[in-house]
C-alpha positions as CSV (number, residue, x, y, z in Angstrom):
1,X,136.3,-32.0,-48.5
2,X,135.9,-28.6,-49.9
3,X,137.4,-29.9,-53.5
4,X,135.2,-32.7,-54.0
5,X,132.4,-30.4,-53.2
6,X,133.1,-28.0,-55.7
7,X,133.1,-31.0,-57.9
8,X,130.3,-32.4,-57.4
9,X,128.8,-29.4,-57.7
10,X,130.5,-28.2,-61.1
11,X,129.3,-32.0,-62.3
12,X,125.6,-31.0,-61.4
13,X,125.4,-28.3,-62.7
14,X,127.0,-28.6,-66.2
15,X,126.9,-31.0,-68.9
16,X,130.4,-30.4,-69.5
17,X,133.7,-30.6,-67.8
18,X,136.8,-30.7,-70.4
19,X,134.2,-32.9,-72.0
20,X,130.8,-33.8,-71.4
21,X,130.3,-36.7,-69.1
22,X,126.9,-36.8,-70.0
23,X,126.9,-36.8,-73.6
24,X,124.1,-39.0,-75.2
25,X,122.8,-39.1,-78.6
26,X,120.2,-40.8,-80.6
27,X,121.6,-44.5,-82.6
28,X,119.5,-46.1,-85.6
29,X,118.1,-49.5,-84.3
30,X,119.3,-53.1,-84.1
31,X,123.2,-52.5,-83.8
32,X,123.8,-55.6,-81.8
33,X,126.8,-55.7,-80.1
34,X,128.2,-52.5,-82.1
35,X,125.3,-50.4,-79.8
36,X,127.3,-47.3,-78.7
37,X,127.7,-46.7,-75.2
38,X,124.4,-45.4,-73.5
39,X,124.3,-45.3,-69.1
40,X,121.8,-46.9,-68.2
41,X,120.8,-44.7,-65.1
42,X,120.8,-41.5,-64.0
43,X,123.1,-41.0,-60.7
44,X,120.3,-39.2,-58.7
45,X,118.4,-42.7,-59.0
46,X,120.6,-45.1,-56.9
47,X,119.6,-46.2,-53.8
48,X,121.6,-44.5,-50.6
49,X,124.3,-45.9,-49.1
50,X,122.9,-47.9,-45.9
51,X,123.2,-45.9,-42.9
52,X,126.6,-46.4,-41.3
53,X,128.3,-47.2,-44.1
54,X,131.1,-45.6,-46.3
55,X,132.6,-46.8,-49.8
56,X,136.0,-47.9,-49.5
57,X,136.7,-49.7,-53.1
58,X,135.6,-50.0,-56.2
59,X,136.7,-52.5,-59.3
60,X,135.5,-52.4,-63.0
61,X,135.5,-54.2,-65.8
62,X,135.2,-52.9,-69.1
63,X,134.7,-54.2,-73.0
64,X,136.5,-51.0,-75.6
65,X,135.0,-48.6,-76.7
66,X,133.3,-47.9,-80.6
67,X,136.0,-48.5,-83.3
68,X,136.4,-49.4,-86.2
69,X,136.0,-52.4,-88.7
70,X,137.7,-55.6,-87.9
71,X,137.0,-59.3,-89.4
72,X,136.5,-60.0,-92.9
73,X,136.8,-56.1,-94.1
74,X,133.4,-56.2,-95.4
75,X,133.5,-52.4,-96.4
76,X,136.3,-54.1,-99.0
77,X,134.5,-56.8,-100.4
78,X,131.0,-54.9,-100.3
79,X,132.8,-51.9,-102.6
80,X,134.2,-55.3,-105.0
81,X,130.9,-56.5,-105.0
82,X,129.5,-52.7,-106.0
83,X,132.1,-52.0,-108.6
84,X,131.2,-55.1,-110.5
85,X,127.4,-54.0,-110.2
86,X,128.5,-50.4,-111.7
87,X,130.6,-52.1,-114.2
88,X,127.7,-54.9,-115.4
89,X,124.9,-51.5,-115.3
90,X,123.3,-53.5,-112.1
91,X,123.1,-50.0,-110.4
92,X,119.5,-49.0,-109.1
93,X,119.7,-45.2,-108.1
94,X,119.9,-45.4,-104.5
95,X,122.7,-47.8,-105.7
96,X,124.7,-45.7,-107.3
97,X,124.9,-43.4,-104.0
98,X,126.7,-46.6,-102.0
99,X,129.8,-46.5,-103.8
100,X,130.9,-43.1,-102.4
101,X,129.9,-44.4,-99.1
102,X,131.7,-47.4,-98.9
103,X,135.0,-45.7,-100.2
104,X,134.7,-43.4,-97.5
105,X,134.6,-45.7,-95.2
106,X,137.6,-47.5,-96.7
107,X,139.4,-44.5,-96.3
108,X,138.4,-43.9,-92.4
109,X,139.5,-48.0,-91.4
110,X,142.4,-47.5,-93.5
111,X,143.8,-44.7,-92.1
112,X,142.8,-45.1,-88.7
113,X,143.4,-48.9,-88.4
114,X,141.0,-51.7,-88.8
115,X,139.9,-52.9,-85.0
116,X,140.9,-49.6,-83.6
117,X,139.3,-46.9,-81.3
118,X,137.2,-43.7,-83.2
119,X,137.2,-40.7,-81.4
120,X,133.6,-41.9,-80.1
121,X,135.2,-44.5,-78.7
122,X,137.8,-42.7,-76.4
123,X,135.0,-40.4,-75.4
124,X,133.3,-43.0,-73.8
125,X,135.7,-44.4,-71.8
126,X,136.5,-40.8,-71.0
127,X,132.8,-39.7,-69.7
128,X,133.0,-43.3,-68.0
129,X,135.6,-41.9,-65.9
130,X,134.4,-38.9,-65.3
131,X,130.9,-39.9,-64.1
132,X,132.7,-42.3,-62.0
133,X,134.8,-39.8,-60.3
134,X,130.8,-38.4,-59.8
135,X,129.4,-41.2,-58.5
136,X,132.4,-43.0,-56.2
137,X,133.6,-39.1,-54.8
138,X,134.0,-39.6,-51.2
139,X,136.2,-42.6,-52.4
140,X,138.0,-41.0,-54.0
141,X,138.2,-38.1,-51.1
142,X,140.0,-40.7,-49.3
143,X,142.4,-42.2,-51.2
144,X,143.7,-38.6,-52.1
145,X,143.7,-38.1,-48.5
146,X,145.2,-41.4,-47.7
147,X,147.8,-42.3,-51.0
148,X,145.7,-45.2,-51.8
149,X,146.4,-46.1,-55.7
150,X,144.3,-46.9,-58.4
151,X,145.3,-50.4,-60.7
152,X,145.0,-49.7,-64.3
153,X,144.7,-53.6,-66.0
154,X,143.9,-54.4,-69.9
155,X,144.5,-57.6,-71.5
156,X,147.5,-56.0,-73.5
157,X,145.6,-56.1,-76.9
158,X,145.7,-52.8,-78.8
159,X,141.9,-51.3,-78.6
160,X,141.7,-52.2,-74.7
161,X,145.0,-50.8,-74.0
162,X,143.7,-47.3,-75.7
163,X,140.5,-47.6,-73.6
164,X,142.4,-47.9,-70.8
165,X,144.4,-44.9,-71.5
166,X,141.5,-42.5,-72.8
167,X,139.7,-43.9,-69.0
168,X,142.9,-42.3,-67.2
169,X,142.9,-39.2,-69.5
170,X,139.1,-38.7,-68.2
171,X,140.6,-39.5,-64.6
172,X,143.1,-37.2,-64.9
173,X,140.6,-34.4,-66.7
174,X,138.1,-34.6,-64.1
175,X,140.0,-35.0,-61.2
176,X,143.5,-34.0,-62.0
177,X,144.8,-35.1,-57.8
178,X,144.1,-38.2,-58.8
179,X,147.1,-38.8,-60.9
180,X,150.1,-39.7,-58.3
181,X,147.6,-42.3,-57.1
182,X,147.2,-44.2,-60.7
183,X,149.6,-47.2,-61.0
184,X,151.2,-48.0,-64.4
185,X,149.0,-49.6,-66.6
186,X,149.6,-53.4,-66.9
187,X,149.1,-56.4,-69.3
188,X,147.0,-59.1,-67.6
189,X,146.2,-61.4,-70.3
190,X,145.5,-64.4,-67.9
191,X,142.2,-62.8,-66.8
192,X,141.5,-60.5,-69.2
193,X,141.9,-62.3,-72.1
194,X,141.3,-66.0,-71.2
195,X,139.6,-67.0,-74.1
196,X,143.4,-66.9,-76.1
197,X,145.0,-68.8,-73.2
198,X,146.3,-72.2,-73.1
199,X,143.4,-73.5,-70.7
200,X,140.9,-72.0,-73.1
201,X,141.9,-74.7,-75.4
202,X,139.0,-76.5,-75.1
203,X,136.6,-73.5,-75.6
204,X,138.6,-72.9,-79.1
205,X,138.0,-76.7,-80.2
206,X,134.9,-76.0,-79.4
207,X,134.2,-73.3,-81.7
208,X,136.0,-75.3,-84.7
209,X,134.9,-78.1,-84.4
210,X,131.5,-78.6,-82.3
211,X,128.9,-80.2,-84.4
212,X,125.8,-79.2,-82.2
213,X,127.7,-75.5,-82.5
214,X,127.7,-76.0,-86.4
215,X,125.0,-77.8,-87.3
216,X,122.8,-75.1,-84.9
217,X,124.0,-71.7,-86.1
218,X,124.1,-73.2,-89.9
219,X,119.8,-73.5,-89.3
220,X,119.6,-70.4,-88.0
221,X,121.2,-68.8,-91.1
222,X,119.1,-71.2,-93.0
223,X,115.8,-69.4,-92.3
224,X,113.9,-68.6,-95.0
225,X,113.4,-65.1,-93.5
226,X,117.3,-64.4,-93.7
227,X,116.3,-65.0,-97.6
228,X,113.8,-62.9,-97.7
229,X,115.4,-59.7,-95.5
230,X,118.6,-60.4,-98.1
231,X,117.0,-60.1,-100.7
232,X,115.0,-56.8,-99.7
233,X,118.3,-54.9,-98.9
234,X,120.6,-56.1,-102.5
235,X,117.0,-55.2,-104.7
236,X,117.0,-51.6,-103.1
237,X,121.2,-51.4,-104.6
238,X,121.2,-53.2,-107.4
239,X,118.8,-54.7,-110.4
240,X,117.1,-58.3,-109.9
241,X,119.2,-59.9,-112.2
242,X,122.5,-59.2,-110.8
243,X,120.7,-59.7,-107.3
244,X,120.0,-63.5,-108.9
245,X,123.5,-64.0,-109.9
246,X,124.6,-63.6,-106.4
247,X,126.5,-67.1,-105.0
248,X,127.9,-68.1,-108.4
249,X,131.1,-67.9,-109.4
250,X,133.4,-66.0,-107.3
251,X,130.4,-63.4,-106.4
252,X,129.5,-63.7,-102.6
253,X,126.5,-65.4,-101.7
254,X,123.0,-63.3,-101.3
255,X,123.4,-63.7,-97.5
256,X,127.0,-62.9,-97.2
257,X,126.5,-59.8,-99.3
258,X,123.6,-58.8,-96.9
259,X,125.5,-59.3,-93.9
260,X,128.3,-57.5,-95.2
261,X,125.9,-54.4,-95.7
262,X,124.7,-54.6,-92.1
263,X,127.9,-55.0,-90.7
264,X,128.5,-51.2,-92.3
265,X,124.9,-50.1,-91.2
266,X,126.1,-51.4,-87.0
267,X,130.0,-50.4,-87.1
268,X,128.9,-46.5,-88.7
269,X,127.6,-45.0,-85.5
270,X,130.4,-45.6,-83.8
271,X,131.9,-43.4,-86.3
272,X,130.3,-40.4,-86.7
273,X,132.8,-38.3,-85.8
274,X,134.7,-39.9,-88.4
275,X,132.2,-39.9,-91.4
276,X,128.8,-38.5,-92.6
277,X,127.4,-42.4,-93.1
278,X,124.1,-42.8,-94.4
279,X,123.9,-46.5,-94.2
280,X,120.3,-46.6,-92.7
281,X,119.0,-46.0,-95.9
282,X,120.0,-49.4,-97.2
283,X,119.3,-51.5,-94.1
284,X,115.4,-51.2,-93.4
285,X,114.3,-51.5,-89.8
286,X,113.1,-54.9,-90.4
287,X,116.0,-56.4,-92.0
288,X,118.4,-54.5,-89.6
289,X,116.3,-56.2,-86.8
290,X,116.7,-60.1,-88.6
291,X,120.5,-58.9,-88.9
292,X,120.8,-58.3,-85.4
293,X,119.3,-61.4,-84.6
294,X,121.6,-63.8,-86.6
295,X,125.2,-61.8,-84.9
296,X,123.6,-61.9,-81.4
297,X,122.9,-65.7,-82.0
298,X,126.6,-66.4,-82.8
299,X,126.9,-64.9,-79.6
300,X,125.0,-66.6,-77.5
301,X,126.1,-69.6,-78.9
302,X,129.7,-69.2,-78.9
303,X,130.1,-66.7,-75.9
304,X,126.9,-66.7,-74.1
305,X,124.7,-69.3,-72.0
306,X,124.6,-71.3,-75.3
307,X,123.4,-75.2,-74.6
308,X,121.8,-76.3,-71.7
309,X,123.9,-78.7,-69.5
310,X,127.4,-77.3,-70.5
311,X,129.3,-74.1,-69.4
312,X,132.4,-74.2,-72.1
313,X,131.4,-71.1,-73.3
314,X,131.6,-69.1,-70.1
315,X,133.2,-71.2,-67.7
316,X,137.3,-70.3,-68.1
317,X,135.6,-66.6,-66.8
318,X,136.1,-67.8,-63.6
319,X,139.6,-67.1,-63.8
320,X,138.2,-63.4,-63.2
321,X,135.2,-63.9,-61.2
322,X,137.8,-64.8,-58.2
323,X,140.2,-61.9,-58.8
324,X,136.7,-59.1,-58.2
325,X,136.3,-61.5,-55.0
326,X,140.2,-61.9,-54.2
327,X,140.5,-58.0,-54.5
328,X,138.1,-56.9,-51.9
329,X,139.5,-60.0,-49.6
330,X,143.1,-58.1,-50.1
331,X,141.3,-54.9,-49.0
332,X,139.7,-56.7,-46.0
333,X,143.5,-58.0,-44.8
334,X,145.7,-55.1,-46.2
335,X,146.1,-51.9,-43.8
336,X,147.0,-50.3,-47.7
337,X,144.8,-51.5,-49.9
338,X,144.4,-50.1,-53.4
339,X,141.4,-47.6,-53.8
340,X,140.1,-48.7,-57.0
341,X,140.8,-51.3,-59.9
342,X,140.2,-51.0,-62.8
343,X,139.9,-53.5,-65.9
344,X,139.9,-53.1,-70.1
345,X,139.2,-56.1,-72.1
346,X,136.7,-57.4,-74.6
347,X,133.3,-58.6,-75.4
348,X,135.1,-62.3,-75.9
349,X,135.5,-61.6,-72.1
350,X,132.7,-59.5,-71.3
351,X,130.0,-61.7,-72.3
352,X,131.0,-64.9,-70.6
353,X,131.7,-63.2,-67.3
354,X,128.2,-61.6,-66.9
355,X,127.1,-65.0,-67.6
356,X,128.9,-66.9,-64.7
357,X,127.6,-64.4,-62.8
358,X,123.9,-65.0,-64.0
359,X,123.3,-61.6,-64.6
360,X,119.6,-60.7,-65.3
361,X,118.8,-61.5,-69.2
362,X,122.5,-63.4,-69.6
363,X,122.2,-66.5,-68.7
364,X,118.8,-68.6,-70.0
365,X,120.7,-71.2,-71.7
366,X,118.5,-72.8,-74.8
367,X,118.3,-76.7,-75.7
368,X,118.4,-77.9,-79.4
369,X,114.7,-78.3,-79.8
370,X,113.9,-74.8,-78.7
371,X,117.1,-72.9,-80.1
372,X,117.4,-69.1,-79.2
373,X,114.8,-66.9,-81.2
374,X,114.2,-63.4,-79.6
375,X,110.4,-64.2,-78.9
376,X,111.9,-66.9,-76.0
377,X,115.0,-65.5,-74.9
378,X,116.1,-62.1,-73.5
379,X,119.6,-61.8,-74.8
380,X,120.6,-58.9,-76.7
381,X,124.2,-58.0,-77.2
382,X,122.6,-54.0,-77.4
383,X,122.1,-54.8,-73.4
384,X,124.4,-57.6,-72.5
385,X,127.8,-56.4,-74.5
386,X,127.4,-52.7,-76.2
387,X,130.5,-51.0,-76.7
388,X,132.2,-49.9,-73.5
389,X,130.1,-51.9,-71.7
390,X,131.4,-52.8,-67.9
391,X,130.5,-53.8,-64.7
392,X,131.5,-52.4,-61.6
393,X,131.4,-53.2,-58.2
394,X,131.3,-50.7,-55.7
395,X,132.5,-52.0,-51.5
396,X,131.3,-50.4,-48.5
397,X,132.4,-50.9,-44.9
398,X,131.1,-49.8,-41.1
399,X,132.6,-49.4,-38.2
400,X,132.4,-53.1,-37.5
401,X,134.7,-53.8,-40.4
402,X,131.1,-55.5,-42.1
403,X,131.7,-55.1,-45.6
404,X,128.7,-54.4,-47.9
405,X,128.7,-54.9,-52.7
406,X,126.8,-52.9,-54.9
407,X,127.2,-54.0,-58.6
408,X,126.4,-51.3,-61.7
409,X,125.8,-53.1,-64.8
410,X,126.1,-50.4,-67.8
411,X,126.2,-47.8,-64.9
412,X,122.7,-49.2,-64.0
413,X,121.9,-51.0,-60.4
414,X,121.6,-54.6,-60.6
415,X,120.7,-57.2,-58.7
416,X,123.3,-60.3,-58.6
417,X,122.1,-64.1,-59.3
418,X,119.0,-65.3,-57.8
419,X,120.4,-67.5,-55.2
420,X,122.1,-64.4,-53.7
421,X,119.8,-63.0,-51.0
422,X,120.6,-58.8,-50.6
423,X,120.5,-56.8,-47.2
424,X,116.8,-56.6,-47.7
425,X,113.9,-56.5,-49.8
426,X,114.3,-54.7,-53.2
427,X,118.1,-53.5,-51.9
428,X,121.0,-53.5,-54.7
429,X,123.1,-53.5,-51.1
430,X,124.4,-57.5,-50.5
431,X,126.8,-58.8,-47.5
432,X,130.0,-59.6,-49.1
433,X,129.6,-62.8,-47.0
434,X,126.8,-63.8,-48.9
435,X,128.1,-63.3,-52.4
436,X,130.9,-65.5,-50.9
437,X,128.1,-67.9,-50.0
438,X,126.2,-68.1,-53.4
439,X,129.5,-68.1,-55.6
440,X,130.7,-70.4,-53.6
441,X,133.6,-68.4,-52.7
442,X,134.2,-69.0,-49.3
């Protein structure tokens, strides 16, 4: 009792431990789903534990954290696009400072790996652990006391397998008695990266081949406004002219070449430590903001609530919907249950789970007449899917073996689907019976 005292104390007292697991800084707007890792709440702010009660589990799920380029390497094809603007004289003056920018960042995905972790990106995972070890310590108390293990899961893909390990290494760091009781980590691609599995099949056709999908994300691009914002980022780099001759010949389309700029201007915080980026400077709020709004719409359509009357996009999440009820059901039969599990994936996972869940702001699905526009919807990947974004349910038990949830959405309390009635009035607390009841778990 003594040493998780100390603990807790050290934790409140300092802003630091082998690293801070309060670090926060200060991110340019409209990064979408590239938002670096913020909690959401502050510890001291949770509701108590309801009188007679004690944690006795906890599971998580987790997207990776910040890291670096992936896709269509748009830091290579905007530094083509530049060097044919230097070589024509196209070059306005805050154009000519890009070209050392994008190199740089070239040089960082290069060397690092496109897709993988930046040192940003292990710290978060680490400072997730270690506020965790904060928040869940007479848990943890316990299963020291008791041998109870700790399952490490990630779907086995490189980036989620990192965040997995950096989330031990804060673990271990702020509670180093914790390490005989972690498992080996394992590969669980069946629920943690569904959307690549055979029974996702028909989710895939439906992203190649859906002609609502298409023909629905095609007018959103079409806006004249992502004209307009296109054109007010390229005129800042380079001269009217050369802005004009954009979409001919083997030159990238005015959009394309936009987007490729704000993909640099979202992936760059994530990579401070990595870089001195200055790619504010050619995204304005305004067309950062329209930016933001055409990614998140490709993910609400193709990962999110998307079209009323269908659930293709979120529905092969219930794969792992029943494994976070299936686990505290073990722990409600097994005299040795596991203390804590704990799960790595990605947003292709993240997004549709919090979504069969109904989370609040994930799930107001749109029909084609009214299709998603951020004046009439509340989905924002920056909230629903930043990076290192997870979910968390913490268990609690009495004497009568009554088991009570608690969910932590981004480390912030959260209430679970309307239909789901809590322990009272304006409690986070619900009856595991109940979630049962309004998943229709039982």
């Amino acid at each position: 009792m003594q040493r998780f005292s100390r603990l807790y104390s050290v934790l409140l007292g300092l802003s630091w431990l082998p690293f801070s697991v309060f670090a926060s800084a200060a991110f340019p707007p409209y990064l979408s789903s590239k938002t670096p890792y913020q909690p959401q709440q502050q510890i001291a702010d949770y509701q108590p534990i309801p009188t007679g009660y004690q944690l006795v589990f906890t599971e998580l799920l987790a997207r990776h954290g910040a890291r670096t380029m992936t896709g269509g390497k748009s830091d290579v094809r905007s530094y083509q696009l530049w060097q044919q603007a230097q070589k024509s004289g196209a070059l306005t003056a805050l154009g000519k400072t890009l070209g050392p920018q994008l190199a740089a960042m070239i040089k960082v995905n290069q060397a690092l790996g496109y897709g993988q972790l930046t040192q940003l990106g292990r710290e978060e995972h680490q400072q997730l652990a270690g506020r965790l070890v904060l928040r869940d310590q007479s848990l943890f108390q316990q299963a020291i006391a008791q041998g109870r293990k700790i399952s490490v899961q990630s779907s086995g893909k490189g980036r989620a397998v990192d965040s997995a390990e950096n989330f031990v290494l804060g673990l271990k760091q702020t509670q180093p008695t914790l390490t005989p009781l972690l498992l080996p980590a394992q590969a669980n691609p069946i629920q943690l990266y569904f959307h690549k599995n055979d029974s996702s099949k028909p989710y895939r056709n439906y992203l190649k081949k859906d002609a609502q999908l298409k023909a629905t994300l095609a007018a959103i691009k079409a806006q004249a406004q992502s004209q307009q914002m296109a054109r007010q980022v390229l005129e800042r780099i380079y001269t009217k002219p050369f802005v004009d001759q954009l979409g001919s010949g083997e030159l990238p389309t005015l959009l394309a070449a936009a987007q490729m700029l704000y993909d640099l201007y979202a992936i760059a915080p994530g990579m401070q430590y990595e870089g001195q980026w200055q790619f504010s400077q050619f995204m304005p709020a305004e067309a950062a903001k329209w930016f933001a709004y055409l990614n998140d719409a490709e993910d609400f359509y193709q990962k999110g609530p998307a079209f009323q009357g269908q659930d293709i996009t979120y529905r092969m999440a219930q794969v792992l919907v029943d494994d976070f009820f299936n686990s505290i059901k073990q722990l409600q039969e097994n005299t040795a249950p596991l203390a804590a599990k704990l799960r790595f994936s990605h947003a292709e996972v993240v997004i549709p789970f919090v979504t069969l869940l109904q989370l609040p702001g994930s799930d107001q699905a749109v029909t084609t007449e009214q299709p998603y526009r951020y004046d009439n919807n509340p989905w924002r990947g920056e909230t629903i899917a930043p990076m290192a974004a997870n979910i968390q349910w913490d268990v609690y038990r009495d004497a009568h073996q009554h088991y009570l949830v608690k969910m932590l959405y981004n480390e912030r309390e959260t209430r679970f689907k309307t239909d789901c009635q809590p322990i009272k009035a304006g409690s986070f607390y619900y009856a595991f019976s109940e979630l049962q009841r309004c998943y229709h778990q039982q």
